[in-house]
Every structure is written in structure tokens, then in C-alpha cells.
C-alpha positions in Angstrom: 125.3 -13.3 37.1 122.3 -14.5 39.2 122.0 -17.6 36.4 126.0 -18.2 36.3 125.6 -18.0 40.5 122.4 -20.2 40.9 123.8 -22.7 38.6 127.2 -23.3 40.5 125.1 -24.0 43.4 123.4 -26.8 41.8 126.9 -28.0 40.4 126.4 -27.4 36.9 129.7 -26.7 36.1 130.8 -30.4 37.0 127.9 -31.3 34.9 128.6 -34.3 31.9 126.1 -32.6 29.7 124.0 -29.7 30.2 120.9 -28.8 28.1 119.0 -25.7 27.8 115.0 -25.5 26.4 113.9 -22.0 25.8 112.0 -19.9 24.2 114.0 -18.3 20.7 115.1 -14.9 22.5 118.2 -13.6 21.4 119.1 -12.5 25.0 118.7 -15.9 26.6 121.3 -17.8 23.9 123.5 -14.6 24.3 123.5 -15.4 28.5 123.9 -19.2 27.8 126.3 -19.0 25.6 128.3 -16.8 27.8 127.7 -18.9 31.0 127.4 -22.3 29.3 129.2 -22.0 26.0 129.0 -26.0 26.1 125.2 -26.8 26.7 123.1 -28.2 24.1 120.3 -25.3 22.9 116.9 -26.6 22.1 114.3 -23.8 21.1 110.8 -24.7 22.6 108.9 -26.9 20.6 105.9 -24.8 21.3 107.0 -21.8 20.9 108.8 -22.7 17.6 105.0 -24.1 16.5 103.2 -21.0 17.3 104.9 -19.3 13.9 103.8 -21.8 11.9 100.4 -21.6 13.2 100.1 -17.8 12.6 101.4 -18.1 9.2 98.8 -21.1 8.5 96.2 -18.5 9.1 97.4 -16.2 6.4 96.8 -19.2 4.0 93.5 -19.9 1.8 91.4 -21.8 3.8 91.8 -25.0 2.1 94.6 -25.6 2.1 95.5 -24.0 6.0 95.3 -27.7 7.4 97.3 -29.6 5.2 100.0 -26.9 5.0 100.2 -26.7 9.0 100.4 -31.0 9.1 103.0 -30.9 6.3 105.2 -28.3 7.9 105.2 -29.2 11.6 105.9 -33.2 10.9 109.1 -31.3 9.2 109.9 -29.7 12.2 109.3 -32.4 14.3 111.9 -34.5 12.0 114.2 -31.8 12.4 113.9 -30.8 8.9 114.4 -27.0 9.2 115.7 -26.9 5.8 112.2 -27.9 4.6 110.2 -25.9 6.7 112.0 -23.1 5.3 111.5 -24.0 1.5 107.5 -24.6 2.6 107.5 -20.8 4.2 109.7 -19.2 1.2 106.9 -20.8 -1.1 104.7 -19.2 0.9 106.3 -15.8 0.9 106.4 -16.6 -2.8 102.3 -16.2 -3.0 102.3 -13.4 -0.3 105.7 -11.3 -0.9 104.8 -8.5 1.1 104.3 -10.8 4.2 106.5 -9.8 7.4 105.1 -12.4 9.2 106.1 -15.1 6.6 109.9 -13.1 6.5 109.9 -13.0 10.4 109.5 -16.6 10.6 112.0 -17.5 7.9 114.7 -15.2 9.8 113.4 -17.2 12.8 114.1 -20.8 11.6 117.4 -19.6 9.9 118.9 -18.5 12.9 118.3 -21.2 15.1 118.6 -24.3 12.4 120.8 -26.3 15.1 118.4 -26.2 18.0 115.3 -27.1 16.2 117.3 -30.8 15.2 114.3 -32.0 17.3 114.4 -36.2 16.2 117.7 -35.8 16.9 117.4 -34.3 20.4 114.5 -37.2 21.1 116.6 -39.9 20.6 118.9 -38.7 22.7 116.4 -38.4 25.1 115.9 -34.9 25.5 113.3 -33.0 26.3 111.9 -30.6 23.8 109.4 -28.2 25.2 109.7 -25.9 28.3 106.0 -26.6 29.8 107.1 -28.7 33.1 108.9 -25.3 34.0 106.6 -22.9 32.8 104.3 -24.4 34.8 106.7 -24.2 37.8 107.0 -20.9 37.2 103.1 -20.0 37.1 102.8 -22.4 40.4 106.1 -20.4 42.0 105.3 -16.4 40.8 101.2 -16.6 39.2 99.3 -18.4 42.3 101.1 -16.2 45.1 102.2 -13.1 43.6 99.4 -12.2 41.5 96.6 -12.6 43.5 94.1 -9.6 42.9 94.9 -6.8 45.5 98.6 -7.5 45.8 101.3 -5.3 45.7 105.0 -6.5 46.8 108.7 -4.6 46.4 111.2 -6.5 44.7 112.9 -7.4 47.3 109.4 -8.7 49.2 108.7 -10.6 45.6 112.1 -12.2 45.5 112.4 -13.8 49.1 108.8 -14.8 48.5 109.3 -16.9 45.3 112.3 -18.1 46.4 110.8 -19.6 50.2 107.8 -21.0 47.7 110.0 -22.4 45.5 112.1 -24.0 48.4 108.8 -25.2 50.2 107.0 -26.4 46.5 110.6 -28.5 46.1 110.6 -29.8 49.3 114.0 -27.8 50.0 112.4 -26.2 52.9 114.8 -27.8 55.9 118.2 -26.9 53.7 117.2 -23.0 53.8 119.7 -21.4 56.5 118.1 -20.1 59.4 118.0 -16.2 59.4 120.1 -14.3 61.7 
């Protein structure tokens, strides 16, 4: 509700075109697709590489490089289809792999927002780093400074008044009564 709320208040409903980049947790398309059932979902580019590098490590040596190149210029063409013939050849070699199964599920299920060349040409973008950082900058630097403890509600009116000051919102907060 606190998503649906905040994003009212920044007019997203009146929004031509609304575009979500997030990590590939079930929960956060379940909650956009509820709130925003018409916002383009993009899966982290990042996150979606991090797989692929874990499964590049349960490869013979040799051929670890080429295989990793190979597969993430497929992903980065939006090839998903490929990707997953390259990781079902590798389940091939290494059948009992969950890992290589994991990431197979993983691909399959989110096919349409992994069309990354797609999503580049249309000039979105396709990794969530600008607000991960934001977030580290907002919650990491103040909140977790060693020797700090905070309630919820002390943590919440916290981040927010540092995200209002770090976006130069500061003047629009209303004054407390």
C-alpha cells in the first residue's frame, strides 16, 4: 500500500509509461503487477549476470571464459531463448546441478523482461545501480553507523527527512504541528 500511496504522490498514475528495474523477486512483480499492471518490467541486468557467473564457475576451467562471453552477449541481445539452450547444455554435462536448474527456471520465468536490446533502444534503463546506491547513501551511511540502534518508527522519519534533504525536497516537507 505504502508503494501504491508513494507512487500517487509522485503522479504515477497519470504517468504515459511507467517502467520498473528490479531485482527477479517473485514478490516485487506480484506488488507491480497488482499496483501497476501496465508498467514495463525489466529484471536487473546485474542481478540477472550474477547466475551466469556462478554457473561459469561450475565449468572446466578452459572453457569458463568463453562460455561466460558467449552467454552474456546473448543476454545482452535479449536472446533468452539462447541463454537457455547454452545452460540446458550445460545441465546436460552436469545433470545433477541445482544451480544450472535454478537458473534455467530463472530465465524461463522472466523471458519478457530480460528483452534487454530491446529495452535499450527504447531508451531504458536496465540496471537498478543509480538507486541502489540511493538507497545505501539514504539507509547504509546514517542508519548503520556502528553503535546505532533506532525503532522503526525513529528509522522511518529518519530516512525519509534524509531522503528529502539528499533530493533537495527539504523546503516542501510540512512543518510539524
Amino acid at each position: 500500500e505504502l508503494v501504491w500511496a508513494t507512487g500517487l504522490h509522485h503522479r504515477v498514475d497519470q504517468a504515459e509509461e511507467l517502467v520498473f528495474v528490479c531485482d527477479a523477486a517473485t514478490w516485487i512483480w506480484k506488488m507491480v503487477e497488482h499496483y501497476f499492471p501496465n508498467a514495463v518490467q525489466i529484471v536487473d541486468w546485474y542481478h540477472a549476470c550474477q547466475r551466469l557467473h556462478a554457473i561459469a564457475e561450475t565449468l572446466a576451467e578452459q572453457e569458463r571464459g568463453t562460455w561466460l562471453n558467449q552467454v552474456k552477449t546473448a543476454l545482452w541481445e535479449g536472446e533468452v531463448q539462447e541463454v537457455i539452450q547454452r545452460l540446458q547444455q550445460a545441465l546436460n554435462k552436469h545433470p545433477s546441478c541445482e544451480l544450472i536448474q535454478s537458473a534455467i527456471t530463472y530465465y524461463e520465468n522472466n523471458q519478457t523482461r530480460m528483452a534487454y536490446a530491446q529495452f535499450r533502444k527504447q531508451g531504458y534503463f536496465i540496471g537498478s545501480g543509480t538507486v541502489e546506491s540511493a538507497c545505501k547513501q539514504i539507509v547504509s551511511l546514517r542508519l548503520k553507523r556502528p553503535g546505532a540502534r533506532w525503532t522503526k518508527e525513529g528509522a522511518t522519519m529518519v530516512a525519509k527527512a534524509r531522503a528529502a534533504w539528499l533530493s533537495r525536497q527539504w523546503d516542501a516537507l510540512p512543518l510539524a504541528a
